[in-house]
Structures are given as C-alpha cells and as structure tokens.
N, C-alpha and C positions, 0 to 999 in steps of 0.2 A: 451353442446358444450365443448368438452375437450382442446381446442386449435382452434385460426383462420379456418376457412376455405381457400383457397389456390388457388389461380389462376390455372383453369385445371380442377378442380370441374364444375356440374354442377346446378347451379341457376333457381329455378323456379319462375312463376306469374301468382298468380289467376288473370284472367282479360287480356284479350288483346287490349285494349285501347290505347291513344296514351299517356299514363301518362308509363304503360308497355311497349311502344315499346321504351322510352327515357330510360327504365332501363333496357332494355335488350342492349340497344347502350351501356351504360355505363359497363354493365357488361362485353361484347365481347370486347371493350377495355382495359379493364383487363384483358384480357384474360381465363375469362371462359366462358363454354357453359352454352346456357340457354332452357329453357322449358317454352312453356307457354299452360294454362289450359283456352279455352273460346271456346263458344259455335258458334260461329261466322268462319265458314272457310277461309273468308277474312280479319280476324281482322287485325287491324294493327300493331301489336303487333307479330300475328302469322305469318305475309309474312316477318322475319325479325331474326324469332327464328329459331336455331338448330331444336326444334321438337315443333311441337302442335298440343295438342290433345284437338282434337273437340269432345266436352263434354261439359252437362250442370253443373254447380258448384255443385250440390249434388250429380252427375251420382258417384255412386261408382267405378266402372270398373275405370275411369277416373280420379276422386282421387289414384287410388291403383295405377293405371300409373304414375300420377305425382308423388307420393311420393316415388315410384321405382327407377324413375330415375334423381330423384333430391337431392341431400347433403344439401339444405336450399331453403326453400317455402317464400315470401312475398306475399302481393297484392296491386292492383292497383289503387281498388273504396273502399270506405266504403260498398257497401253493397253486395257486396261478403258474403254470409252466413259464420255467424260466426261459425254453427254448422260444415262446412265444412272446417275452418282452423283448430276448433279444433281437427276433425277427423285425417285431416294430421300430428297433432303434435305428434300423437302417435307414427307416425313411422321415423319424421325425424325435423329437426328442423323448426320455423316455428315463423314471425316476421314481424307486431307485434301478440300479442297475440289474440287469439279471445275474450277474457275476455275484454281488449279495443275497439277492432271495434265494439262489441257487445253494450258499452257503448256509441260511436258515430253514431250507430246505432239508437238511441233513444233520443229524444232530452230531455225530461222528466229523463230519467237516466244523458244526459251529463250536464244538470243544475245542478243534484243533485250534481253528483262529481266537480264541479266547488266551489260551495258552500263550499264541504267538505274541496276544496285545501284553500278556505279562498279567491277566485277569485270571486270580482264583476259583478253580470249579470243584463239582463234588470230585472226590478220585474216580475213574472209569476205565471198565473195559468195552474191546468194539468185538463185538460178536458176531463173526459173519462165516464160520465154518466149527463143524464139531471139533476137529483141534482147540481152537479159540475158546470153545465150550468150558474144556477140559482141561485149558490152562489158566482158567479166572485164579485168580488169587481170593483166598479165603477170604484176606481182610479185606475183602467190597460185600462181604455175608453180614448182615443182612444189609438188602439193596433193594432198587428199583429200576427192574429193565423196561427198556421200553424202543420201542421200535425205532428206527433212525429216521423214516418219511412217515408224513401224515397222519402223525398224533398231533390231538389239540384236546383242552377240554377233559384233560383225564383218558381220552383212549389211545387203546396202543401203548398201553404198558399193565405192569401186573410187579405187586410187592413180593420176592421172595427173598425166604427167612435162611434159604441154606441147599446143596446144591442138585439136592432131589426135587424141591421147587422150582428151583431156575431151570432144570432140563425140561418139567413136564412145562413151564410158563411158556418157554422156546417153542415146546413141541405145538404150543398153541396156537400159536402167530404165526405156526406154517412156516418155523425156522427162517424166517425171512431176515432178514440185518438188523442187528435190536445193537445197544449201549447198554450194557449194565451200570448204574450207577450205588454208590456206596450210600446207605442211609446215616444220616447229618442229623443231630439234634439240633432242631428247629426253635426256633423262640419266637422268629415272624418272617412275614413276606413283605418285599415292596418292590416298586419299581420306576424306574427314571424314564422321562421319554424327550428325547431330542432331536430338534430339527438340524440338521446340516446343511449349507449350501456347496451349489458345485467351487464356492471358492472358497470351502470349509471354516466359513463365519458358522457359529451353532450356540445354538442357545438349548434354555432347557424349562420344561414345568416344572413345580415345584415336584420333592418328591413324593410319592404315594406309597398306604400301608395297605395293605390287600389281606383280605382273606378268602376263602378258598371253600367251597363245600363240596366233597365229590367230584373233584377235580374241576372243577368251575368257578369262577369265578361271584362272589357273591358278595361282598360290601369293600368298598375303595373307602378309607378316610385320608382327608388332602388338608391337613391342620398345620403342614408348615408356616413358621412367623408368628404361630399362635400359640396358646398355653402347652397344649399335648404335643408340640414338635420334639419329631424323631430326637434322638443326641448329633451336636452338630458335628461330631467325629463322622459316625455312620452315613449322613448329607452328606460330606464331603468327600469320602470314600466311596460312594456307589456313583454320585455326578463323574470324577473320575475316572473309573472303570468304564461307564457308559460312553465314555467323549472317545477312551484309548480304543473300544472297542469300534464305536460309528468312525473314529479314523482310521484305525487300519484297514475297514473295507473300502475307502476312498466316499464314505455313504452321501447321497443326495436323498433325503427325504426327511422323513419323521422316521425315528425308530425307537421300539420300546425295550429298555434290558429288564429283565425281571432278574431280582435276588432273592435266594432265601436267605434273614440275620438270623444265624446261630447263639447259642447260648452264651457263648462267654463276650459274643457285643459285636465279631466278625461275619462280615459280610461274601456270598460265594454267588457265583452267577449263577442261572438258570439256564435261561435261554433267552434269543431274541424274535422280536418279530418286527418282520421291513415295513411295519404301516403302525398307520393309528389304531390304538389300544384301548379295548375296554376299560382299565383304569386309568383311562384319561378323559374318560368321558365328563368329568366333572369340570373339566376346563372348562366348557362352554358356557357355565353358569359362574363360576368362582375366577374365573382370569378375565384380565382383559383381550387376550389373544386366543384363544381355542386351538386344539391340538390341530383340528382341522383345516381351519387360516394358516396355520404352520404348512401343515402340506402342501397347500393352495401357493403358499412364497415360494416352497423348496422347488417345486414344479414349477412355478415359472421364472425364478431368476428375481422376484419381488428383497427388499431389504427385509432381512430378518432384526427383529425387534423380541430383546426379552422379555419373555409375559410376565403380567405381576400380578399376583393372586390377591383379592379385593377382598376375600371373604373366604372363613371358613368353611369344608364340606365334607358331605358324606355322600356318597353313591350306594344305590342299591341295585344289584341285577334284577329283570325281572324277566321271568323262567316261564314259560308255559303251564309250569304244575299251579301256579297263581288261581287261572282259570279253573280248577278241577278240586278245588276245595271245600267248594259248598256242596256239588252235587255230579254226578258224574256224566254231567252233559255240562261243555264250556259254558262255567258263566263270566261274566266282566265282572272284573275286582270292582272296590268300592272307590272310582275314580273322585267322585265328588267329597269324601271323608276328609280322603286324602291331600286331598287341591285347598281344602280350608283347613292345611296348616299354614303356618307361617314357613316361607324359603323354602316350598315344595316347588320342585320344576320338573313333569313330565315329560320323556322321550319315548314316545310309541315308536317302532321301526316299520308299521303299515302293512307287517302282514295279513296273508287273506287269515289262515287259522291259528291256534294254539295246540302247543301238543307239549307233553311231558319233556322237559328238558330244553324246548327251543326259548332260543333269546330271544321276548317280544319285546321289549324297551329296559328301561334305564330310569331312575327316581333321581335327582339330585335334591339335596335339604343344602341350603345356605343360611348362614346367621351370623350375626355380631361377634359371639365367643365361641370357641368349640365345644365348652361345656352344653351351651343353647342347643348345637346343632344336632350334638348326639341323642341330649334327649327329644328332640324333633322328629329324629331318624327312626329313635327307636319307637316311638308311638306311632309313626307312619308304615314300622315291621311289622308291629302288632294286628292293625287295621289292614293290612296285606295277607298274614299270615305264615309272616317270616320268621325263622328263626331268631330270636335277640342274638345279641353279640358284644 
C-alpha cells in the first residue's frame, strides 16, 4: 500500500455475517463502496452491500471477482480459509494476513504463539494421536478439551473430570486433534480489542467484562473511567499482553484477545479472534470511534486515532430463544418497552428468521453512571426475558 486508501474506493468482506454487515455500515459511512464474498444469497451482510457475490470462499471465479473489484479485502469469522485470503493478496491488498487467521485458526498453533509473545495461558496438552492420549499429564485433570479448528460459541469441546472421560470425550469428536486444557478457577472474563496498522501504530477500546452462558456470549459491561472500573493492575496487564500478542503476528486489523481473571487477581489468555468482536459491539454507542471504523483505518491505511469512551455501557446478546418465549411459534420481543428506556440502542443483524441459539442483534444501555446503566440493563433483561446478572 503506497498511500491511504480514500473514501470512494471500493472495500471488500470475506463473510456476510452480521460482524460484516456492521463494517460494511461503517464503511458506506465513510463513504466507500463495498463488496462482499459469501455463499449465502440472504446474507446479512450481502442485502446491505453495493455488490455480492454469491460464492463459496475457495470458488475461484469469485475470488477473481472480489479482488477485481475491490482496492482492499478483510474478513469477518476466523474461519474464512486462510488459503483463500492468501490467494486474494496476490492481487490486492488484504487484512489481516492469512499467516494470522491461519494461526487463530488453530488453537494448538495460537498457544504456541502466546507462549512465544511471553503471554500466560491455561497449562495444555496437544492431542493428536493415542500415544498423546495416554501421555497427558494428570495435573491438566480436571480440564477442558476441545478441538484445535472450528469451535466457537461453546462447541467443539467437552469438560472432562479424569481420564475415562477424556478418552470416551476424544472418542466423540472422532478423535480428530483436540487441546486439552487444565481447568482454572475462574473469578471473570474480559477482553481487549486492538486495531494495529501496517506501520504497527495500535490503539485500543477500553477494556470489556464479559459473561458467558452456555458457551456464548451473553452480557459485555464497558464501565472503564467509571465507578465499577476493572483494577487498574488487571487494565494494564491484559492491554499489554493484547499489544505483545497483535505484535508478534506482525497483525494488520482489529483483533480481539479474550482472558479469563483468575482468583487471586491474575490474568491467563484464552484465545483470539482476527476481526471485530461481539464484546465490542458496545463501541458503536459508548466510544467515539467504533470497533468497526477501527477496521475500516486498518484496511485502508487511514490514521489510527484512540477512541474515548463518552459513556458508560452494558451490551446484551440477543439469541433467538428471545423469540420463542411467549409461545412456540416466533414471536417479536417487546421492541417498543424496551426502546422507551432511557440509553437503549437496538442492533437487529436482518435476519430473515429466529431460531434457538442464533445471534439476531445486540441491545446496548448507555447512561451517565454505571450504577444508572445497570439498572437500565437489568430492567431491559427483564422485559426481554433475560436472565439478570
């Protein structure tokens, strides 16, 4: 990239999800056009974009399209084939690299690079033959295996307590390459998310407390600067880790590290992901800069500016089981209840349906104090039929 890319240009996105249809929003309000590549005619992503071509992520014809008519490629999931970013960078620019998603791709390679950044993770072993099986070490009993490619969301792993469990969990997964990892007393979750440029200036949002239902994600609180902010040890210790990790993979984009904070106040990685992050969905209401403006710089070469978070928030997921609460034909939640709180801000993602477990939007509550905005949240959980928290 010899210079910015420039408002006017066209931006493309492997993926039509609704992580891509928030950065194709952000992008046309910058005023460029965008493209997006997914297999899906309906996507959300694609009813949204200048052009989409309906193509599988390897379909060649459909790479040669996207990188035709695209001046700079991102994507939207981790598991976008890496082989297929790589291919597009031959002919235009392309971020992050696939050398990184390749590595988040695998959980077995992103321990290893963790490691290498000098970033603490659970202890592990890499399971990939019965030997390996039969040589785990006790003390990762009790743990959580889980498969090395394409878990997300809680699947693709299984808790087991000891080593008559871990063989029949192995035998479950069709012995395929799992991690075992050691179970950690937990006390909470969070997660950092930083944009990097190709000339490794990187900024960061503030950071995020996450919790977790069923392996999903399901309330973000973003109270840095305010009364409930994390200890500023723990801040500086995960920004840290997050910067040593997005530098060691040379990273160009947004990327988000997830920790679990342990009981005695120590912080251990998780995992990462090479795109914009459901716990950062709150930026868009409570920062001045949005995760997804962040993308939109790192993709084009634009100046990275630190966002400053204006307002306190809380994020809610909202799940498809929403719909299936009153009666067992999809109904629509109580949008209008809910809209006459105060610092309610809806993100529907456009799907055509609802169903048990899928992501259809995002709630953000902003307010004045964080004390205001929890109890805001938690009365807008109520009237959803959320669990409090």
């Amino acid at each position: 990239m010899s210079g910015p890319i420039l408002p006017g240009a066209t931006l493309g996105v492997m993926g039509g999800g609704q992580l891509g249809r928030m950065f194709i929003h952000a992008a046309q309000r910058m005023g460029y056009f965008t493209a997006v590549l997914d297999p899906d005619a309906a996507s959300p992503a694609g009813r949204v974009s200048h052009h989409h071509i309906v193509a599988e992520y390897l379909d060649a014809p459909g790479l040669g399209q996207l990188a035709e008519t695209c001046d700079a490629i991102t994507t939207e999931f981790e598991n976008v084939p890496s082989s297929a970013l790589a291919r597009l960078a031959v002919y235009t620019t392309v971020s992050p690299a696939a050398s990184a998603v390749a590595i988040a791709q695998d959980r077995a390679a992103e321990k290893a690079h963790f490691l290498r950044c000098g970033v603490p993770c659970a202890p592990y072993a890499v399971i990939d033959t019965p030997e390996q099986l039969a040589a785990v070490d006790e003390a990762l009993l009790p743990g959580i295996l889980k498969t090395t490619r394409l878990g997300y969301d809680g699947k693709g792993q299984a808790r087991v307590a000891d080593r008559a469990a871990l063989a029949a969990a192995w035998a479950d997964m069709k012995n395929v390459p799992c991690v075992l990892e050691k179970m950690l007393p937990l006390a909470a979750e969070c997660s950092v998310i930083v944009a990097r440029g190709a000339d490794g200036q990187m900024v960061h949002l503030p950071i995020q407390r996450n919790l977790h239902r069923d392996g999903i994600l399901a309330v973000t609180e973003v109270l840095e600067f305010y009364e409930e902010n994390m200890p500023a040890a723990q801040v500086a210790s995960a920004l840290e880790a997050a910067k040593s990790i997005a530098n060691g993979l040379q990273y160009v984009g947004v990327l988000c590290v997830e920790f679990f904070v342990l009981q005695d106040g120590s912080l251990v990685v998780n995992e990462i992901a090479p795109r914009p992050h459901n716990s950062g969905h709150a930026s868009m209401d409570c920062c001045d800069v949005s995760q997804f403006e962040l993308q939109v710089r790192t993709l084009t070469g634009l100046p990275l500016v630190q966002p400053r978070q204006h307002s306190p928030a809380i994020m809610l997921n909202l799940l498809g089981d929403l719909w299936f609460l009153r009666s067992a034909q999809a109904a629509t939640p109580p949008w209008a209840e809910v809209l006459a709180l105060p610092g309610a801000h809806l993100h529907l993602y456009g799907k055509a349906s609802a169903s048990k477990g899928r992501k259809m939007g995002h709630l953000t509550l902003t307010g004045p104090t964080a004390s205001a905005v929890r109890a805001t949240a938690l009365q807008a959980a109520a009237l959803l039929g959320i669990e409090a928290f």
